[in-house]
Each structure stands twice: as C-alpha cells, then as structure tokens.
TORROPA-853282 format. One record per atom (N, C-alpha, C, O): residue number from 1; atom name; x, y, z; residue in one letter. Coordinates in pm, whole numbers. Layout:
# residues N
<lumke><i>NUM</i><at>CA</at><xx>X</xx><yy>Y</yy><zz>Z</zz><aa>a</aa></lumke>
...
This chain:
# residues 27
<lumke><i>1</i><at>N</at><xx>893</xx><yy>1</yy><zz>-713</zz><aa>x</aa></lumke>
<lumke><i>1</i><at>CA</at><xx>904</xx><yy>-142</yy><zz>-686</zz><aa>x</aa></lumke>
<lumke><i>1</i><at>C</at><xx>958</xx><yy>-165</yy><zz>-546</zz><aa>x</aa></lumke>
<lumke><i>1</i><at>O</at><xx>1062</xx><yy>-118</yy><zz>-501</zz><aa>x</aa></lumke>
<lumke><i>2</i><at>N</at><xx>845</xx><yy>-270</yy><zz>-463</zz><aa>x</aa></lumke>
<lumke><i>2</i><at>CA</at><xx>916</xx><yy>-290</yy><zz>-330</zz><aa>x</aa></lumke>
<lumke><i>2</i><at>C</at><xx>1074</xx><yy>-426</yy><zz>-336</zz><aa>x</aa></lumke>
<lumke><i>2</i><at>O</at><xx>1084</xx><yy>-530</yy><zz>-401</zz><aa>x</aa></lumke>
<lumke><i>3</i><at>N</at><xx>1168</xx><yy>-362</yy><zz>-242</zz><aa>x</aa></lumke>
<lumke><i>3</i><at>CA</at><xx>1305</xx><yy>-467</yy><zz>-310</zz><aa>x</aa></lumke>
<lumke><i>3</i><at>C</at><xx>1254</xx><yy>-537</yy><zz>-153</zz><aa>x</aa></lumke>
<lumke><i>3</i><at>O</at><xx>1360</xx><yy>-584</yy><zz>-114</zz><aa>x</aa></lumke>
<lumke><i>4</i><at>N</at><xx>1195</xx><yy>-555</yy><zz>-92</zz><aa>x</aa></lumke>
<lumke><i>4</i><at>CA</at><xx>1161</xx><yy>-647</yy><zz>-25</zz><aa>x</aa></lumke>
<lumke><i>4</i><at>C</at><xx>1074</xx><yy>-769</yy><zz>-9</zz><aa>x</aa></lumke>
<lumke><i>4</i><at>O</at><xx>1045</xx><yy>-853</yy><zz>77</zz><aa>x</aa></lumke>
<lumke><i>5</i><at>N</at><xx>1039</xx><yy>-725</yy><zz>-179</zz><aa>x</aa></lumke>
<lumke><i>5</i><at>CA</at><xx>959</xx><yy>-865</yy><zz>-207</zz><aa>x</aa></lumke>
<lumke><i>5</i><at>C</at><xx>1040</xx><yy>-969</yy><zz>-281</zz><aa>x</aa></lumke>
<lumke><i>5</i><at>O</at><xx>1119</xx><yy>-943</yy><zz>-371</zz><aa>x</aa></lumke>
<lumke><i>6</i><at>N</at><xx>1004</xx><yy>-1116</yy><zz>-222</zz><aa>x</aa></lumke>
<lumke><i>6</i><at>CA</at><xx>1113</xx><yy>-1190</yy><zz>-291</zz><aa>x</aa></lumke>
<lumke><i>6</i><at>C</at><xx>1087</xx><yy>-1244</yy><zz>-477</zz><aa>x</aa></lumke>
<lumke><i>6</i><at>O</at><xx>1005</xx><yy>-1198</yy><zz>-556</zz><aa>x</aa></lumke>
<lumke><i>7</i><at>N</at><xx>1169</xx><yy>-1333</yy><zz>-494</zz><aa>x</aa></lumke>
<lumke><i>7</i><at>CA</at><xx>1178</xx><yy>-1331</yy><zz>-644</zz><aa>x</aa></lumke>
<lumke><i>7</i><at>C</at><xx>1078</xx><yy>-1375</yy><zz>-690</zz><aa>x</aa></lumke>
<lumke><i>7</i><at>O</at><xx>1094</xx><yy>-1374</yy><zz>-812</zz><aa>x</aa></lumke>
<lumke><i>8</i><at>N</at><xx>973</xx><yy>-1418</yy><zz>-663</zz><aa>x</aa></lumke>
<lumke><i>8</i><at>CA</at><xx>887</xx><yy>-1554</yy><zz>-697</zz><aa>x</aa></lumke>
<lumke><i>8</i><at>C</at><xx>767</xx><yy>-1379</yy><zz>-709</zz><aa>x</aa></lumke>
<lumke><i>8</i><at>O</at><xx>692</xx><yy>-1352</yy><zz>-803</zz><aa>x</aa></lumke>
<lumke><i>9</i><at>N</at><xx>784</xx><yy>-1307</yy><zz>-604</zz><aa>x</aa></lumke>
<lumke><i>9</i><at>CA</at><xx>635</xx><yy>-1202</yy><zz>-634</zz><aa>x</aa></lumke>
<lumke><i>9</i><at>C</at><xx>701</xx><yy>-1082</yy><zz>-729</zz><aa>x</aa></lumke>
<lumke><i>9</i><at>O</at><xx>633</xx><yy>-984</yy><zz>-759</zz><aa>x</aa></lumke>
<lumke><i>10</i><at>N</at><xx>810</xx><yy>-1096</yy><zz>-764</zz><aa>x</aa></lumke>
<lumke><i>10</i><at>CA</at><xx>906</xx><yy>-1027</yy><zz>-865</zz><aa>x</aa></lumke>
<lumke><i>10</i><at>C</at><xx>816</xx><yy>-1041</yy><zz>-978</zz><aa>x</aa></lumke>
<lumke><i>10</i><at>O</at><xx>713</xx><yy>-990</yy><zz>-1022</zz><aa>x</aa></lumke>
<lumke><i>11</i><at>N</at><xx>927</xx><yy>-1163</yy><zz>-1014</zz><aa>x</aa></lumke>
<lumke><i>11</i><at>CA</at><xx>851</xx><yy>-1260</yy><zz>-1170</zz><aa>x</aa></lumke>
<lumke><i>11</i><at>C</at><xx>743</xx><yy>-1271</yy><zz>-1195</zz><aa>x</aa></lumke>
<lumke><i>11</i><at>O</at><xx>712</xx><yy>-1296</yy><zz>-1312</zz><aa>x</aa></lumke>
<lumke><i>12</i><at>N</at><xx>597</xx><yy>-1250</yy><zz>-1045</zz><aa>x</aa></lumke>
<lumke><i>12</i><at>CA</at><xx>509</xx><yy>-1266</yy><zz>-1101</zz><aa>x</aa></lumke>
<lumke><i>12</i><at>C</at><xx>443</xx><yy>-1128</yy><zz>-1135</zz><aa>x</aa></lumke>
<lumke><i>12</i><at>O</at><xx>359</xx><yy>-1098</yy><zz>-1220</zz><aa>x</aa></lumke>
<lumke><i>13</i><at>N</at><xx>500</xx><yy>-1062</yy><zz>-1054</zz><aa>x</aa></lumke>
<lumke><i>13</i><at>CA</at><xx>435</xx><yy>-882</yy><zz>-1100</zz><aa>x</aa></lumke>
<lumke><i>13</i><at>C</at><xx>473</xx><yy>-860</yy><zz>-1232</zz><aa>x</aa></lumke>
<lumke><i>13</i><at>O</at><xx>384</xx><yy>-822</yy><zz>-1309</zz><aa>x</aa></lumke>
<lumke><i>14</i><at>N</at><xx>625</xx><yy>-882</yy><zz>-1289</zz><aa>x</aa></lumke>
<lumke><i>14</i><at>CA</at><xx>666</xx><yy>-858</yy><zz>-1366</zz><aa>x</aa></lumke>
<lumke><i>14</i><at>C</at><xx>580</xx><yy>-920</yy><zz>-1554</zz><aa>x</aa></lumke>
<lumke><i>14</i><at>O</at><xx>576</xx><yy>-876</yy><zz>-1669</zz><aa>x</aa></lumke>
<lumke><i>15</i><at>N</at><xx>524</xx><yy>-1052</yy><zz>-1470</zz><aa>x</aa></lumke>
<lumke><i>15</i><at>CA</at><xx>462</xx><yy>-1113</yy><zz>-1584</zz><aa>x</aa></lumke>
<lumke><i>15</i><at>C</at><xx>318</xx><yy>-1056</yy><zz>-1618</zz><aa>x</aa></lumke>
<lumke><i>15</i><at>O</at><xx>284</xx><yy>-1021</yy><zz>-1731</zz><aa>x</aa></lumke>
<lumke><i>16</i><at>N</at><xx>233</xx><yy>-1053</yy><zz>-1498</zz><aa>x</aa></lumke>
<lumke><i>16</i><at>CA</at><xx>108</xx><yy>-946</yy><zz>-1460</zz><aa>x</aa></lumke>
<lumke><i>16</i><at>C</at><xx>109</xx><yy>-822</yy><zz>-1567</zz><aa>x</aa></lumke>
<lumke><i>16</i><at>O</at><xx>24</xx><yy>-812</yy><zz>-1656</zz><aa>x</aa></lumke>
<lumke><i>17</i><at>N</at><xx>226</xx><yy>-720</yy><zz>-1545</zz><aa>x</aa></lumke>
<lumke><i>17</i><at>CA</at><xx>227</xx><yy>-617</yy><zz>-1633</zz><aa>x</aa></lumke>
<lumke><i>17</i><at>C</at><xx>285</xx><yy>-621</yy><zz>-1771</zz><aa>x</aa></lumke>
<lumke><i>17</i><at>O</at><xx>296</xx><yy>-534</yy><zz>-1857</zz><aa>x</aa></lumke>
<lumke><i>18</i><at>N</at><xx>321</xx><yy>-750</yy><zz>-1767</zz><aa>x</aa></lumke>
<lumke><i>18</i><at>CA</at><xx>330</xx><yy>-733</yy><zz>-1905</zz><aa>x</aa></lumke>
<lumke><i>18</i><at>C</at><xx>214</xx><yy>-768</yy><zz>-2014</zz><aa>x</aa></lumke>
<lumke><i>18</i><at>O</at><xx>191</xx><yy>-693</yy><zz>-2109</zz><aa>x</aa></lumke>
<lumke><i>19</i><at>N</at><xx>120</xx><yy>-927</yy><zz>-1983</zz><aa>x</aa></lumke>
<lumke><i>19</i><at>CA</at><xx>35</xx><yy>-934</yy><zz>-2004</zz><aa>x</aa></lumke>
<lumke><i>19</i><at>C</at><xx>-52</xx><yy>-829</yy><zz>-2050</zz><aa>x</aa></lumke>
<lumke><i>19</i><at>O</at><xx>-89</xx><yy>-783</yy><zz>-2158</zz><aa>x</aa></lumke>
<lumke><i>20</i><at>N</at><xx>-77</xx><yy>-802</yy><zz>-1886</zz><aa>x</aa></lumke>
<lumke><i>20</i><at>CA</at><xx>-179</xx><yy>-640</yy><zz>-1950</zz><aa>x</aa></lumke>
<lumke><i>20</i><at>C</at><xx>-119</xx><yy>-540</yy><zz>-2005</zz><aa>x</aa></lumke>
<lumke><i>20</i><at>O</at><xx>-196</xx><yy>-458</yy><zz>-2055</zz><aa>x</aa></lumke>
<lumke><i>21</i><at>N</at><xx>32</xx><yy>-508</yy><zz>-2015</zz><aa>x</aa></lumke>
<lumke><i>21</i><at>CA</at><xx>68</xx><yy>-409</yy><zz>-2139</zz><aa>x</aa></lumke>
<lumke><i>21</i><at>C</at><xx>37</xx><yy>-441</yy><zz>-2270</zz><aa>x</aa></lumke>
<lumke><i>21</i><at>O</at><xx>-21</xx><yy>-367</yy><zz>-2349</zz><aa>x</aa></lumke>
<lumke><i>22</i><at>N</at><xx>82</xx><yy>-565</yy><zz>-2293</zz><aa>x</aa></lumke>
<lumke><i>22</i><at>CA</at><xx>25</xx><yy>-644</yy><zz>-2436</zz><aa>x</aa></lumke>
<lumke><i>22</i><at>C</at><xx>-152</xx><yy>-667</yy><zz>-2448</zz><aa>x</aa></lumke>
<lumke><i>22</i><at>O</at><xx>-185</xx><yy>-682</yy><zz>-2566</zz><aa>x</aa></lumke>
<lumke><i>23</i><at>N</at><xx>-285</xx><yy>-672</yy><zz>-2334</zz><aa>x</aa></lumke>
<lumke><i>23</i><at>CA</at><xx>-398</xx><yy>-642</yy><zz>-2331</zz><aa>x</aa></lumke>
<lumke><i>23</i><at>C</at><xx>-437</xx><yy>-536</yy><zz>-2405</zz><aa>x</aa></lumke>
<lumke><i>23</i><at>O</at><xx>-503</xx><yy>-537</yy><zz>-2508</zz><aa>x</aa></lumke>
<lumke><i>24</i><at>N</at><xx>-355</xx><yy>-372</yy><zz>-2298</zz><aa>x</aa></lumke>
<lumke><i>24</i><at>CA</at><xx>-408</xx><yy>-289</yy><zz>-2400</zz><aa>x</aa></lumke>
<lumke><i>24</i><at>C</at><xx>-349</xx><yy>-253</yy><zz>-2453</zz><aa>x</aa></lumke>
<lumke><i>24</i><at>O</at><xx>-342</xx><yy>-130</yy><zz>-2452</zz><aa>x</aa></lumke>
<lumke><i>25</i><at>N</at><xx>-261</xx><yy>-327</yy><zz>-2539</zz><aa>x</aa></lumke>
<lumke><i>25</i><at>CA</at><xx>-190</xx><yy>-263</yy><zz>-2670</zz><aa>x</aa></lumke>
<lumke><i>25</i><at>C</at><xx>-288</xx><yy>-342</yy><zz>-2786</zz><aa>x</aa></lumke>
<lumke><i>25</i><at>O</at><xx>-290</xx><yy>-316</yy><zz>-2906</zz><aa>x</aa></lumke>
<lumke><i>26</i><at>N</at><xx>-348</xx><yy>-420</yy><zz>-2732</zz><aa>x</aa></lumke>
<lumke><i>26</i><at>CA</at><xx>-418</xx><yy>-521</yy><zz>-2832</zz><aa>x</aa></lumke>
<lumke><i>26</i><at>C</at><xx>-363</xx><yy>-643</yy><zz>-2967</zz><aa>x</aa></lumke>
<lumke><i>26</i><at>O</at><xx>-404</xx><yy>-681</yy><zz>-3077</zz><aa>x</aa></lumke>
<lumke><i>27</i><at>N</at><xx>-246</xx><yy>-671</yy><zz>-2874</zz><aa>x</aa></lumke>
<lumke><i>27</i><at>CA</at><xx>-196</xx><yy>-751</yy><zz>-2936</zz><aa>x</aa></lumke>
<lumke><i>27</i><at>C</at><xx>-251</xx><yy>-922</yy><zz>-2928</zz><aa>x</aa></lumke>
<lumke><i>27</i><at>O</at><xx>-195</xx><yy>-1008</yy><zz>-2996</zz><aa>x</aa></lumke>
C-alpha cells in the first residue's frame, strides 16, 4: 500500500477490494 496516497484513494481502494473479494467469493 502506497502511504502517500490520500484518504479519499484509501477508502476507495479499500472499498474496490472488497467488493471484488465478496465477487469472487460469490456472495
């Protein structure tokens, strides 16, 4: 994880992989 990205591209990476963890988990 780059710590030079600010919070806003944080939260959104963070939401990104979760999504698609829950994609292919097939929930």
């Amino acid at each position: 994880m780059a710590l030079h990205m600010d919070y806003r591209g944080i939260a959104h990476g963070l939401y990104t992989w979760n999504h698609h963890y829950k994609w292919l988990r097939g929930e």
